[in-house]
C-alpha positions in Angstrom: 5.1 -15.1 -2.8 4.1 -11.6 -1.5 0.7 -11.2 -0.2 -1.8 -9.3 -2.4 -4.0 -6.7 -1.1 -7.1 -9.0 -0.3 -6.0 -12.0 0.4 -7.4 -13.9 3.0 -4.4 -14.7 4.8 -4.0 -11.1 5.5 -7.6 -10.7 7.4 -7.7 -13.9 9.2 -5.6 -14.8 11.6 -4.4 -18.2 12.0 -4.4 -19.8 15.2 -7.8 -18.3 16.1 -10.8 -20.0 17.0 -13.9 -18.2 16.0 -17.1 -18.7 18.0 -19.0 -18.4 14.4 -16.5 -19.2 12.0 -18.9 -18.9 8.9 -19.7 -15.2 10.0 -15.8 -14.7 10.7 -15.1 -15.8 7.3 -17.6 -14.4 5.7 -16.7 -10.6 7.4 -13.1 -11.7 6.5 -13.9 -11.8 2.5 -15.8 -8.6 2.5 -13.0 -7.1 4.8 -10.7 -8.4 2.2 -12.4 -7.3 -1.0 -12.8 -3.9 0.7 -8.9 -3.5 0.8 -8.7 -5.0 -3.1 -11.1 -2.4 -4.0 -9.3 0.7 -1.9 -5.8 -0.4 -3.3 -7.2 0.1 -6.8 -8.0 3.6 -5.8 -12.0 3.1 -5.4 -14.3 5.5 -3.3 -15.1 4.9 0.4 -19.2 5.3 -1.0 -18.2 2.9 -3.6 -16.9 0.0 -1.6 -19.5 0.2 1.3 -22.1 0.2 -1.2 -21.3 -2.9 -2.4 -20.5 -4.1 1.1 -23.8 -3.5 2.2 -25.1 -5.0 -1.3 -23.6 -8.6 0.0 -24.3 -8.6 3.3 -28.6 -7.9 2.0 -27.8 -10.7 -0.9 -26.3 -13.2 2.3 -29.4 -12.2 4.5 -32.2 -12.4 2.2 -30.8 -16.3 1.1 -29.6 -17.3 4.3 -26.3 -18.2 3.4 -22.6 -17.8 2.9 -20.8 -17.4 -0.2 -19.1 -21.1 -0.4 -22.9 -22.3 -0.7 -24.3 -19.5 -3.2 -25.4 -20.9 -6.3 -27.4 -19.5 -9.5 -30.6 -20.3 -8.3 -29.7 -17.6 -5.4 -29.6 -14.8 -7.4 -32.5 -15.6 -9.7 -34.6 -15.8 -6.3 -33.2 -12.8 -5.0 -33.7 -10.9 -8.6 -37.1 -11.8 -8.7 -37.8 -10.6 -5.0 -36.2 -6.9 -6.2 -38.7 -7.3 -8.8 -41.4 -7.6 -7.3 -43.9 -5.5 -5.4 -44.0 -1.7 -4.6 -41.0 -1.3 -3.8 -39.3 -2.9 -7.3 -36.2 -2.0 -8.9 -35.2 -0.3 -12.0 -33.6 -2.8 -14.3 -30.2 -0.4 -14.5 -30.1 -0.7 -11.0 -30.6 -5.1 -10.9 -27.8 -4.9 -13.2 -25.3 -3.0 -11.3 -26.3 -5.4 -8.1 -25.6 -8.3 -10.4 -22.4 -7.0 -11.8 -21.4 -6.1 -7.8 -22.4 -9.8 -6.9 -20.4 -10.8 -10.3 -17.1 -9.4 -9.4 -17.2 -10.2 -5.7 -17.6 -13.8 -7.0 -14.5 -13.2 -9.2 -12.2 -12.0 -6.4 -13.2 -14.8 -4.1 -12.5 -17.1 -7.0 -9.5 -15.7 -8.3 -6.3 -17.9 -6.7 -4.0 -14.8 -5.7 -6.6 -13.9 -2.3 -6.4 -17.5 -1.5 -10.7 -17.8 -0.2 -10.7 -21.3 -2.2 -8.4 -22.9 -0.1 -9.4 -21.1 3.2 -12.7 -22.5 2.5 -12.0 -25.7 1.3 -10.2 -26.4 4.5 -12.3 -24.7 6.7 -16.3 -26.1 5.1 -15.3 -28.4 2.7 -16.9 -26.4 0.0 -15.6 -23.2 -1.7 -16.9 -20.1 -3.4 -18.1 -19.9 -7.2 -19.5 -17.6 -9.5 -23.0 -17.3 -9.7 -23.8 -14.7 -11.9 -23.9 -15.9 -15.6 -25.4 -14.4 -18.7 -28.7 -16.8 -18.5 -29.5 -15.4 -15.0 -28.4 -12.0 -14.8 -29.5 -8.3 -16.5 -28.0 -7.7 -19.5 -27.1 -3.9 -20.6 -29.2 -2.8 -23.4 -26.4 -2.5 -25.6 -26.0 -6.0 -25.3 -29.3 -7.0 -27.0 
């Protein structure tokens, strides 16, 4: 089967031992959703954008993406919304929708982060963003 543009065998290198292999991994998917993203012709300000979006959503919970769950982003959606500093609801929904595909690609087969994660921390990646704990677009209502 040819490799896809992504996929996680084509970012991590087997063999190696990784003094933090969650933070390997973890670079690895982003490093591997970056390339998805490029071969589909996307902006260099469009990918790191949503690069840095992940890497604030893994810092703020304190965890990788084979341990995320919906109770994640409903805690990290309710930190944007609060205080001075809160967030336009267009802009919660474009996060979501970031965190939403990013969840897609590591769950989608072809890329091949299921398996690396199964083996490697004996869980693996799902989505988390659903339509009961996410911003729906106005036109939706």
């Amino acid at each position: 089967m040819a490799e896809v543009p992504g996929s996680a065998r084509l970012v991590l290198v087997d063999g190696v031992i990784h003094l933090d292999e969650e933070a390997a991994v973890f670079e690895g998917m982003l490093e591997g959703w970056a390339r998805q993203q490029k071969s589909r012709l996307l902006g260099d300000s469009t990918v790191s954008t949503r690069l840095s979006l992940l890497r604030r959503f893994a810092d703020d919970i304190e965890s990788y993406p084979w341990t995320w769950g919906p109770g994640d982003v409903e805690e990290f959606t309710v930190g944007l919304m609060s205080g001075k500093g809160r967030l336009a609801p267009s802009t919660i929904r474009g996060y979501h929708l970031t965190l939403r595909m990013f969840c897609d690609y590591l769950c989608d087969a072809r890329y091949e982060w299921m398996g690396q994660c199964a083996d490697r921390f004996g869980q693996v990646p799902s989505q988390v963003c659903h339509e009961w704990n996410t911003v729906a677009h106005l036109n939706d209502y």
